[in-house]
C-alpha atoms as one frame of an Amber mdcrd trajectory, in Angstrom:
protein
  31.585  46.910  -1.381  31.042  43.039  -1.716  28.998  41.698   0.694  28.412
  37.543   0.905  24.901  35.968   0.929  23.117  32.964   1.591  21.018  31.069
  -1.073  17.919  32.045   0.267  18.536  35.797   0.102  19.370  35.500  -3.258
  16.134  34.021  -4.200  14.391  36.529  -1.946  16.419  39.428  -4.136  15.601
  37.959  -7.530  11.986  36.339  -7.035  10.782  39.115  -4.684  12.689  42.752
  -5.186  14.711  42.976  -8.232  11.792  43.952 -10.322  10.908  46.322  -8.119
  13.789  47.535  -6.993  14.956  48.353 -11.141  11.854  49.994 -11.721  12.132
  52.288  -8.591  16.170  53.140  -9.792  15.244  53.295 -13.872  12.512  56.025
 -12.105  14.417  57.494  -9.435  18.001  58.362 -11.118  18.735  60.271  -7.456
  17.566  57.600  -5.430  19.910  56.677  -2.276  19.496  53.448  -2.578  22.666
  51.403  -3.276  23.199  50.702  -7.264  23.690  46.682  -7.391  26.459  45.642
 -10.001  26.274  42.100  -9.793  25.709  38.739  -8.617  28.425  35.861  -8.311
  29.122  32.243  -6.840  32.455  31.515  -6.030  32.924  28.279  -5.799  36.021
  27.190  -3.667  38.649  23.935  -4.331  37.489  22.493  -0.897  34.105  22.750
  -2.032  33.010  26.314   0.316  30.297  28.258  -2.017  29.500  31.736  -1.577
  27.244  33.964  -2.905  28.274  37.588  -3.373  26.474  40.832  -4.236  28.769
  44.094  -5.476  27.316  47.219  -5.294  28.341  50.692  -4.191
């Protein structure tokens, strides 16, 4: 699944929960919580940005 962001979300992900949430998954192999993959900004000719989260 890939799933588009705003800035501010990001920053809220990596400033507020990804700590968090790596500890809780490193501690919680079982955990339903959706396994994040990565983080990208795709950058368009026209000059459209989006930020994009992949997880499963």
């Amino acid at each position: 699944m890939i799933k588009t962001l705003r800035a501010d979300e990001i920053e809220l992900i990596k400033h507020v929960f990804l700590n968090k949430y790596i500890t809780h998954i490193a501690n919680n192999p079982n955990s339903l919580l959706c396994r994040l993959y990565g983080l990208y900004k795709l950058t368009l000719a026209q000059g459209d940005e989006f930020l994009i989260i992949v997880h499963y």
